[in-house]
MDAnalysis code that builds the backbone (N, CA, C; Angstrom):
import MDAnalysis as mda
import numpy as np

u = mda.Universe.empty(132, n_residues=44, atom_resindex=np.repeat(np.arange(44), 3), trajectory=True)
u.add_TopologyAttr("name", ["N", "CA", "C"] * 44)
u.add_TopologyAttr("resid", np.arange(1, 45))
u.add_TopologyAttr("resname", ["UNK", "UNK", "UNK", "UNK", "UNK", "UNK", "UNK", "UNK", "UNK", "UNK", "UNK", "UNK", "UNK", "UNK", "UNK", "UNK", "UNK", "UNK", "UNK", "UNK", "UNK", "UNK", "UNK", "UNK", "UNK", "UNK", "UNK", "UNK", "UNK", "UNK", "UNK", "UNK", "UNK", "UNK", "UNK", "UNK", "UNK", "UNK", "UNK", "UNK", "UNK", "UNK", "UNK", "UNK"])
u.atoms.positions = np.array([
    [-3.107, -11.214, 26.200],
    [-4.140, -10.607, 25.364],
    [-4.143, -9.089, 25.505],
    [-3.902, -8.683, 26.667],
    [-3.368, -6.854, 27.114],
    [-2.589, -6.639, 25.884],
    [-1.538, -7.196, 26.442],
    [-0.319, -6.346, 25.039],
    [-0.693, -6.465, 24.169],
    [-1.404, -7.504, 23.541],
    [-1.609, -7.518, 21.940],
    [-2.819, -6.495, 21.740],
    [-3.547, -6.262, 22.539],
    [-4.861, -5.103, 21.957],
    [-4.011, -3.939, 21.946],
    [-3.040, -3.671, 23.154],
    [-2.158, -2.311, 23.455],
    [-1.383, -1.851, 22.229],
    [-0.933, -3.493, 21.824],
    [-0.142, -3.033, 20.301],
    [-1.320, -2.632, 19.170],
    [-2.368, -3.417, 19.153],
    [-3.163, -3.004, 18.299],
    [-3.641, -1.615, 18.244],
    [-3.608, -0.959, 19.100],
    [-4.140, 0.630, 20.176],
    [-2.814, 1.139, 19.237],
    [-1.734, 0.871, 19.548],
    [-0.797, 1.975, 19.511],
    [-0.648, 1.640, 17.726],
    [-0.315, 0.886, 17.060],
    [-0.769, 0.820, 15.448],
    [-1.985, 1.545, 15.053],
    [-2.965, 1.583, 15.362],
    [-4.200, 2.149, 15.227],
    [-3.936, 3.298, 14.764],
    [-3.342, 4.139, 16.378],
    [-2.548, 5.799, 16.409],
    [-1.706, 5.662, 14.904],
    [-0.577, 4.784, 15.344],
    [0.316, 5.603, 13.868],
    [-0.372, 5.332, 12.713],
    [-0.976, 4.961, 12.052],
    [-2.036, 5.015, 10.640],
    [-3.031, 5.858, 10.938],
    [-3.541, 6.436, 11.917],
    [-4.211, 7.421, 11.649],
    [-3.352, 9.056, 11.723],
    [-2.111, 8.900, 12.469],
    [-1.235, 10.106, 11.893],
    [-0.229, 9.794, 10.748],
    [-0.438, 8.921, 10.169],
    [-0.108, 8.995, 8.855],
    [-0.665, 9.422, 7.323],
    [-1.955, 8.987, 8.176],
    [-3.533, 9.220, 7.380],
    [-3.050, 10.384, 7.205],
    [-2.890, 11.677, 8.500],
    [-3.160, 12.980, 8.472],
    [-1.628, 13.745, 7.406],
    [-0.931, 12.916, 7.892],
    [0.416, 13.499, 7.126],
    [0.082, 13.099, 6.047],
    [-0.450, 12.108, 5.403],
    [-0.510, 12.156, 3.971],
    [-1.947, 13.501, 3.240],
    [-2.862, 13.458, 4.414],
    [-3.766, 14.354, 3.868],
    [-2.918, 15.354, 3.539],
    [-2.234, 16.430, 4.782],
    [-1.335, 17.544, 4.889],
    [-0.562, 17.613, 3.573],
    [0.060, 16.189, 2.972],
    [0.927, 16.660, 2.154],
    [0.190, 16.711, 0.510],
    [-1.149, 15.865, 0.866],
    [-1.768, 15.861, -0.775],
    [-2.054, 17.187, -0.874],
    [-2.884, 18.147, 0.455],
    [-3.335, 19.558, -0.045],
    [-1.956, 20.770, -0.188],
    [-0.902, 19.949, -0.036],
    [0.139, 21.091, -0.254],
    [0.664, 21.209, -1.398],
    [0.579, 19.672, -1.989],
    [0.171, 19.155, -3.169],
    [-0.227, 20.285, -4.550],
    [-1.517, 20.059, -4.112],
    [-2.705, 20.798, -4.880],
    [-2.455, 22.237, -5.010],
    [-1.832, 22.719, -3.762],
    [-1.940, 23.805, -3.732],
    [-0.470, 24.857, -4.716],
    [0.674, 23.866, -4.607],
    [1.319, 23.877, -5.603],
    [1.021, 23.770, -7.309],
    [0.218, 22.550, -7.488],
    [-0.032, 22.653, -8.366],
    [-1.204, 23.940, -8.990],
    [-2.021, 23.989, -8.536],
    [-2.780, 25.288, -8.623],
    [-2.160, 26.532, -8.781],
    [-0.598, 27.042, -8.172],
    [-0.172, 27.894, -8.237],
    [0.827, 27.898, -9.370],
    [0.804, 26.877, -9.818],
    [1.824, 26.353, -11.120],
    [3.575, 26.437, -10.235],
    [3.323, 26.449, -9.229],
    [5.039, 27.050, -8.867],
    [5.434, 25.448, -9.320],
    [7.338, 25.608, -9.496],
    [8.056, 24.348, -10.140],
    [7.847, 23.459, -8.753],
    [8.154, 22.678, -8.629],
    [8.912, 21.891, -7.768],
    [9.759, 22.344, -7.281],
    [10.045, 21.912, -5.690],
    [11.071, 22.037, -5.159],
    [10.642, 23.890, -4.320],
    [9.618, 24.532, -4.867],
    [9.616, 25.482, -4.677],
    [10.685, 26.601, -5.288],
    [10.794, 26.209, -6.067],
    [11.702, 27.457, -6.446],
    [12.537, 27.588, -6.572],
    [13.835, 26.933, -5.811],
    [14.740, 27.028, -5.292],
    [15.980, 26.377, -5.963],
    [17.175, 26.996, -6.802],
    [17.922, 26.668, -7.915],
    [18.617, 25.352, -7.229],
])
């Protein structure tokens, strides 16, 4: 019953830093779009 809560513990962690990487990437997102730049940044 240890290991299985431990696994549950350590799943927990990675969805909540995934949570954050997806926040990170929606406002970089936005922030692109707001600036109208292309995709890709720019870059030919």
């Amino acid at each position: 019953m240890d290991e299985l809560a431990a696994r549950v513990e350590a799943l927990q962690r990675q969805v909540g830093e995934l949570a954050e990487r997806q926040d990170f990437t929606e406002r970089l997102l936005a922030k692109v779009r707001e600036k109208g730049l292309p995709p890709g940044g720019g870059t030919p």
